[in-house]
C-alpha positions in Angstrom: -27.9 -6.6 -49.3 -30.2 -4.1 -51.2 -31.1 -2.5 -48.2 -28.5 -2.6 -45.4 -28.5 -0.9 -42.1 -26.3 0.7 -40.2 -26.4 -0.6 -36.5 -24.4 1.4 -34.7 -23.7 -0.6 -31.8 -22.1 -3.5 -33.8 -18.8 -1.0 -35.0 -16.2 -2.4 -33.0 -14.0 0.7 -33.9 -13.2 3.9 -31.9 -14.6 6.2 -30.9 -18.1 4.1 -31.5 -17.0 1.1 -29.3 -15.1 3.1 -26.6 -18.2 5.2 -25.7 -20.3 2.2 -25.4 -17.5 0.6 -23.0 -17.1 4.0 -21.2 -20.8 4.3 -20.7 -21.0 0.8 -19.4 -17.6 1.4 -17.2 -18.7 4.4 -15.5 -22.6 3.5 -14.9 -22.8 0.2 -14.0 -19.0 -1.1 -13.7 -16.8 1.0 -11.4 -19.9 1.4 -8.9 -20.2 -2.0 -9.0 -16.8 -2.5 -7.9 -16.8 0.0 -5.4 -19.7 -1.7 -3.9 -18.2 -4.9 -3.8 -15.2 -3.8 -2.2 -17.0 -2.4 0.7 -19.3 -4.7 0.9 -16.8 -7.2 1.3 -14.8 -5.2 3.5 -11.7 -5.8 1.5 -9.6 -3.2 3.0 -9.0 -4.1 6.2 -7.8 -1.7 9.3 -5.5 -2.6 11.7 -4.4 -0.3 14.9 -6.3 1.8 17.2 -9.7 3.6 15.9 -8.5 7.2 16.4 -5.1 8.4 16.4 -3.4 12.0 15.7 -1.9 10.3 12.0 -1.7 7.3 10.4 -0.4 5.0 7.5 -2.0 3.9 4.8 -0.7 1.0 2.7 -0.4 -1.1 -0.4 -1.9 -5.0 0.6 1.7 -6.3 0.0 3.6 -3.8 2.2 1.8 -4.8 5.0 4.6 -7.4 6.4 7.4 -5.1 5.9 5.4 -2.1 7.6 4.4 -4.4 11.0 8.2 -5.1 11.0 9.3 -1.1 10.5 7.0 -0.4 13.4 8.4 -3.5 15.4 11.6 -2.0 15.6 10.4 1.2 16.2 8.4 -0.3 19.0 5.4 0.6 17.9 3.7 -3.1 16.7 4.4 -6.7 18.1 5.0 -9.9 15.9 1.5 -10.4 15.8 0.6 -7.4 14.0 -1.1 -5.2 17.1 0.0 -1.9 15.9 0.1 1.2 18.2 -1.0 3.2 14.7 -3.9 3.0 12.9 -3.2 1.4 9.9 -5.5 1.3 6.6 -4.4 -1.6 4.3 -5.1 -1.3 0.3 -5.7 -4.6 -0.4 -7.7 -3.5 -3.3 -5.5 -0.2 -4.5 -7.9 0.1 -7.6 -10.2 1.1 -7.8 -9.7 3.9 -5.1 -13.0 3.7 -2.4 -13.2 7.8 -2.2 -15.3 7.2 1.0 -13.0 4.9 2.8 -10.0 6.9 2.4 -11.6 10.0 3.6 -13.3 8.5 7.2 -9.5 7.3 7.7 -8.1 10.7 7.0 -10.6 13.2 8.5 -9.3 14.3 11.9 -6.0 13.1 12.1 -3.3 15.6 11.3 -1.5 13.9 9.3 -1.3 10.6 7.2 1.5 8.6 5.5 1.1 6.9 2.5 3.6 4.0 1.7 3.4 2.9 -2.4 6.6 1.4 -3.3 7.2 2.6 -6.9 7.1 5.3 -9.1 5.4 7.4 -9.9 3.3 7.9 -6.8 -0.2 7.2 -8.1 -2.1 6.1 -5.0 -0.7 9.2 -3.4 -1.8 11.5 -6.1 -5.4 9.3 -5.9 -5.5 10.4 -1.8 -4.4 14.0 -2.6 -6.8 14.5 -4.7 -9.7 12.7 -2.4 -8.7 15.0 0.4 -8.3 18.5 -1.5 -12.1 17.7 -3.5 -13.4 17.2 0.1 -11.4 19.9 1.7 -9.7 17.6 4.0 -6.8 19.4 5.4 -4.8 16.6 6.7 -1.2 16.5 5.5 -0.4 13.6 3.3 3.6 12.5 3.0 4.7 9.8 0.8 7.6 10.1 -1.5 10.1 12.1 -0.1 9.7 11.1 3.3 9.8 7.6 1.9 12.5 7.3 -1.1 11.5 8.1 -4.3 12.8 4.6 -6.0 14.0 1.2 -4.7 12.7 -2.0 -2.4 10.6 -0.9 0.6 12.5 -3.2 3.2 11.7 -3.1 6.7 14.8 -1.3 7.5 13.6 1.5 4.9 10.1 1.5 6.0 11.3 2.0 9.4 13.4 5.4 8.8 10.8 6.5 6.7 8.0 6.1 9.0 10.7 7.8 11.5 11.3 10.7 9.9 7.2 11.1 9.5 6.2 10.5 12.9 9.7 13.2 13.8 7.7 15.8 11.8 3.8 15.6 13.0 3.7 12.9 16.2 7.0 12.5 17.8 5.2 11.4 20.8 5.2 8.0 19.4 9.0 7.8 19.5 11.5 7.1 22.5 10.2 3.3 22.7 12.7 1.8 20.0 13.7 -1.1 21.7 18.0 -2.1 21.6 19.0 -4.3 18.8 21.9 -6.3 18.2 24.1 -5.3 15.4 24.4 -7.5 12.4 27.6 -8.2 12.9 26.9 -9.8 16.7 23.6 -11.6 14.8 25.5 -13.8 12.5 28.5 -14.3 14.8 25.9 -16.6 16.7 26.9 -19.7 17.0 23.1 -21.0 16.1 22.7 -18.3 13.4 25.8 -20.5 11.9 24.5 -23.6 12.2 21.8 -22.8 10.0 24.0 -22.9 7.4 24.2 -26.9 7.9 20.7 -27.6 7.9 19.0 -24.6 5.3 19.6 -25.8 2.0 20.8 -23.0 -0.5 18.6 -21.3 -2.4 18.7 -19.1 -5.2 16.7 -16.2 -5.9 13.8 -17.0 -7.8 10.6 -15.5 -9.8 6.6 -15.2 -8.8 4.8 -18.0 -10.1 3.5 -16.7 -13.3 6.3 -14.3 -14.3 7.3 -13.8 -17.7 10.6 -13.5 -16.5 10.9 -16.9 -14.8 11.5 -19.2 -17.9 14.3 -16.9 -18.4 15.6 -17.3 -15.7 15.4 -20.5 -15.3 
C-alpha cells in the first residue's frame, strides 16, 4: 500500500481494455477464425464449377433458393443446381479469399441476404472493388428490399437477375398447376383429416416464445 503500482493491463476500463481485446481480435482471433472456416470447409458450393454468374447465399436460404430454381427449372429436389451456388454457412466472419475465387470471371453474381440493411452485400462489394473484381453484384433491388425470402420471391428475383446478365438459363420453367387446382385435389383435402393443426410457433430458444406461449 505504500508503494503501489500501476499495472496497466489489469484496468478493465476503456480505452485500456478495448485495445488489449482489439489487439488480441485482430492478431490472433479473426485469423484464427478465418482459418478454421476454410480449413473446415464450412462454406460449401453447390452447382457447376464455372458458370457466366452465380448466387451466393446465407446458410438458411439455401432450401428456399433450391426450390426458386426448381421452378425455374434450373435445380431438381435433390439440390443439383444448373448454377453455381456458394453457401454462407458461416456469414461472419467474411473469408475475403473465398468470395473472390467464386466471383472472379463470372459476369455477374447475385447475392441473396434476407434483411435489412444489406450487410453481406456491402461485405462482397467491398471484397471485389479492393481487388478490382469487376463482376456485377445485385442484391437488394433485384431482390426486395424488406420481407420473408419465400420460394416464390426467390424465384422472381433470381428471374429478373438471370433476365438482366444470363437469360440463356431461362425458357426451361416447367408448367405448374395453379393453387387453386392444387388444393381442389381430392388428396390435398384429405390431409386435412389426418394432419393435425398446428399453430405457428417460435425457434427453440426464442425470447419471444414464453410469450407466446
Amino acid at each position: 500500500l505504500e508503494n503501489p503500482v500501476r499495472e496497466l493491463d489489469r484496468i478493465v476500463l476503456p480505452p485500456q481494455s478495448i485495445t488489449i481485446h482489439d489487439r488480441d481480435k485482430i492478431e490472433k482471433r479473426w485469423p484464427a477464425a478465418l482459418q478454421f472456416i476454410k480449413d473446415k470447409k464450412l462454406n460449401e458450393h453447390f452447382g457447376p464449377e464455372e458458370g457466366p454468374v452465380g448466387i451466393i447465399l446465407q446458410g438458411g436460404m439455401y432450401n428456399s433458393v433450391i426450390r426458386g430454381l426448381q421452378l425455374l427449372g434450373l435445380a431438381d429436389s435433390y439440390g443439383n443446381s444448373a448454377i453455381p451456388l456458394y453457401v454462407l454457412n458461416v456469414t461472419y466472419p467474411l473469408v475475403d479469399e473465398e468470395v473472390v475465387a467464386f466471383c472472379a470471371g463470372k459476369k455477374a453474381v447475385l447475392m441473396v441476404e434476407e434483411g435489412h440493411p444489406e450487410y453481406l452485400e456491402q461485405a462482397v462489394a467491398t471484397a471485389l472493388r479492393r481487388r478490382d473484381i469487376q463482376t456485377v453484384l445485385a442484391g437488394k433491388g433485384t431482390l426486395p428490399i424488406r420481407g420473408d425470402y419465400t420460394a416464390a420471391v426467390l424465384m422472381k428475383g433470381v428471374e429478373k437477375f438471370l433476365g438482366e446478365h444470363a437469360p440463356q438459363y431461362l425458357g426451361n420453367r416447367p408448367p405448374l398447376p395453379s393453387a387453386d387446382a392444387v388444393l381442389a385435389d381430392p388428396k390435398v383435402k384429405a390431409l386435412a383429416d389426418v394432419v393435425p393443426a398446428r399453430p405457428a410457433g417460435f425457434c427453440t430458444g426464442c425470447p419471444e416464445r414464453p410469450i407466446f406461449a
